[in-house]
C-alpha positions in Angstrom: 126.0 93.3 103.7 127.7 94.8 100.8 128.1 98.9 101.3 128.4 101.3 99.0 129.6 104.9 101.2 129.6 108.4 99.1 131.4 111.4 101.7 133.1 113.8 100.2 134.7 114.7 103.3 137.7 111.7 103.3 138.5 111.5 107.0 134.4 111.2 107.8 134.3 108.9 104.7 137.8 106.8 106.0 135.7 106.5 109.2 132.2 105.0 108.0 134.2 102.8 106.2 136.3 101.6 109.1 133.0 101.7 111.4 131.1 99.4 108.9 133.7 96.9 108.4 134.3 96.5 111.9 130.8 95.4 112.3 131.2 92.4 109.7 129.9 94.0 106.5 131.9 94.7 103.2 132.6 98.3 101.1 132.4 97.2 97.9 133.0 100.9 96.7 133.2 104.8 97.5 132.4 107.9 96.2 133.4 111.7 96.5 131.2 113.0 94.1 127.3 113.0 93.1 128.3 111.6 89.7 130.4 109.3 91.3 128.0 107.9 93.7 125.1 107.6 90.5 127.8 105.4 88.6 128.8 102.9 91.6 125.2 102.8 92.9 124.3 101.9 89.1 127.0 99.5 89.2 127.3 98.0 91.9 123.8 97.9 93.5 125.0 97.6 96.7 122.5 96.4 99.7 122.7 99.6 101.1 124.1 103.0 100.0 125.7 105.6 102.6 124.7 109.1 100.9 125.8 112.5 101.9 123.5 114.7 100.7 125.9 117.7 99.9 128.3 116.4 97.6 131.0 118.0 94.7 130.9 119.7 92.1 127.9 121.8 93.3 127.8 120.6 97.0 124.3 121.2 97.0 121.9 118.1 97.0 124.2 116.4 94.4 124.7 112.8 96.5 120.7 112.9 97.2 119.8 113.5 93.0 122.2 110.6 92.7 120.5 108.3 95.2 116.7 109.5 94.0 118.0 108.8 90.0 119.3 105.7 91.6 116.2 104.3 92.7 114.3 105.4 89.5 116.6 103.0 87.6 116.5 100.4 90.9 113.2 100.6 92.7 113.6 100.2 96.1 117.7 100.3 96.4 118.3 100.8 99.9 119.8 104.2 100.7 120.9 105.9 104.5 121.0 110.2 103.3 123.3 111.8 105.9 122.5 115.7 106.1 124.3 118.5 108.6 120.8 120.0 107.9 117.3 119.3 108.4 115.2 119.8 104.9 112.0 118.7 105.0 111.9 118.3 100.9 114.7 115.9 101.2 112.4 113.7 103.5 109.5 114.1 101.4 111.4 113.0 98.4 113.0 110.1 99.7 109.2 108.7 100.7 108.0 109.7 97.3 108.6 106.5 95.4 106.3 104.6 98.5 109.2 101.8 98.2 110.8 102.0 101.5 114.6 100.8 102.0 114.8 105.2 102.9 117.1 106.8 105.9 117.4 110.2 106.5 119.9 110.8 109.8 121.3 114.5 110.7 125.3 113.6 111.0 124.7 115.7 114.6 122.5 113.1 115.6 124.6 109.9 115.2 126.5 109.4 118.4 126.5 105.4 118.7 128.1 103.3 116.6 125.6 100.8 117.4 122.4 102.0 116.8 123.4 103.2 113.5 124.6 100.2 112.5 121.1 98.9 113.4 119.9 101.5 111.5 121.8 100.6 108.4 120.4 97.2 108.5 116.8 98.4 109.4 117.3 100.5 105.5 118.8 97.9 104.3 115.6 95.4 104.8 113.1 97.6 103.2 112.1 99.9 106.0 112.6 103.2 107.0 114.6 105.7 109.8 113.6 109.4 109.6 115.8 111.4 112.1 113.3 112.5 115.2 114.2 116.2 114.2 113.3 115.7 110.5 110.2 113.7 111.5 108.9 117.0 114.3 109.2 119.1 111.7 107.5 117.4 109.4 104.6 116.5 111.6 104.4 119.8 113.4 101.5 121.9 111.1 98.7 119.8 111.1 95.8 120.4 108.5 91.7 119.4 109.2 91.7 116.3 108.3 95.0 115.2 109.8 93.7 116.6 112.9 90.7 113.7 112.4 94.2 111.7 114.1 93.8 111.4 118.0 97.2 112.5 119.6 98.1 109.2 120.0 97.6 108.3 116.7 100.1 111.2 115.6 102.4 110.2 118.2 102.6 106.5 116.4 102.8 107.9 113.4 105.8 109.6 114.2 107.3 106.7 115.5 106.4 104.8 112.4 108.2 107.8 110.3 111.5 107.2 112.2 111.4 103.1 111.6 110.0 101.5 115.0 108.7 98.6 115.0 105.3 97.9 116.8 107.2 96.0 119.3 109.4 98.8 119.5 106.8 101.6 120.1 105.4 100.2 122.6 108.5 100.1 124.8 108.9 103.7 124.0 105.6 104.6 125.2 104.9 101.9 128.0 102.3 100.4 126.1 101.5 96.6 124.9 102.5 95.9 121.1 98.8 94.8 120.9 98.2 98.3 122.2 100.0 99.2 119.5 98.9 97.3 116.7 95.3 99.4 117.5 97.0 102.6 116.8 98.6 101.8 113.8 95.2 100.4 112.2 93.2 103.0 113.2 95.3 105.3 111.6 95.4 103.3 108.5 92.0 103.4 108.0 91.5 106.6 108.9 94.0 107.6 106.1 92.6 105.5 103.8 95.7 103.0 103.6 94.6 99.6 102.2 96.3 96.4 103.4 99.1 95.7 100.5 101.9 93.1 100.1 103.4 95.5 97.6 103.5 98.8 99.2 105.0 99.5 102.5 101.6 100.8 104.3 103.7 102.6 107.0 105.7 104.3 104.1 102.0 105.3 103.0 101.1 106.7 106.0 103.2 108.9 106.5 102.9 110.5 103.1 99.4 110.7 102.6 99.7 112.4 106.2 102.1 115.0 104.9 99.9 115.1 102.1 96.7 115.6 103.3 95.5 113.2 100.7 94.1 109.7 101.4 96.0 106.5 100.2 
């Protein structure tokens, strides 16, 4: 894969790149700044971004504006935000164009080089990783109608929010990927997600969730 990594930090930045590369895939450029990152993800169009989300001059949300504005210009361009913090609005953001290809890891929480390489790839393919933190706090205040979701349902749905597969859910909670497959339809329908080649449904679900609103 060709990687695009934005860190304003350069020995953190120095060491994605290094991690990366040592697992076969190619930096085709970096950035230390959100202007910086808007120009090579513009130009470059890499298969997947590496965003910091706090990022000069401002070091506010300056590497996330670059990735959204990004994606306005290139639906769908695959970026993995890294955050020291968890914002819910950053989540909800990066969900808001329903495209997929979206990460969202807390920096804390990446401890194996590994899994977040498979993550990487998982954003690079169109899905999406929401940290667990970021996804408990956004699934913690349930309205009415998303309490019309059994607590299974909202378990799965959770899962869904952080990129597992069915296959993978089902290992996590002992159950049978047909099992699973149950779950993940009935919550469909009981958001009001349609079947669509174009949208990513689990992207959906989670949103209108958040949202209270039906898909």
């Amino acid at each position: 894969m060709d990687i695009l990594v934005a860190e304003d930090l350069y020995l953190l930045r120095d060491g994605i790149v290094r991690l990366v590369e040592a697992y076969g895939h190619t930096v085709v450029a970096t950035a230390a700044t959100g202007p910086e990152t808007l120009d090579a993800l513009l130009a470059r169009r890499p298969d997947v971004a590496i965003v910091d989300v706090r990022m000069p001059p401002t070091q506010t949300d300056e590497g996330l504006q670059a990735a959204l504005e990004a994606r306005r210009v290139v639906p769908g361009l695959p970026v993995l935000i890294l955050s020291q913090h968890v914002e819910q609005l950053y989540a909800r953001e990066l969900l808001a164009d329903r495209a997929g290809g979206v990460g969202y890891l807390l920096k804390e929480s990446v401890f194996d080089a590994d899994q977040f390489i498979e993550t990487l790839e998982r954003v690079a393919a169109g899905g999406t990783a929401i940290d667990p933190a970021v996804v408990e706090k956004l699934l913690a205040a349930p309205d009415g109608r998303r309490e019309t979701l059994t607590e299974r349902e909202r378990e799965v749905l959770g899962l869904m929010a952080e990129g597992f597969s069915n296959a993978a859910i089902g290992r996590r909670l002992f159950l049978s990927e047909g099992a699973i497959s149950k779950y993940t339809t009935s919550t469909f329908d009981k958001l009001g997600i349609i079947e669509d080649t174009d949208s990513n449904r689990r992207v959906l679900a989670v949103l209108a969730y958040l949202n209270g609103t039906r898909g």
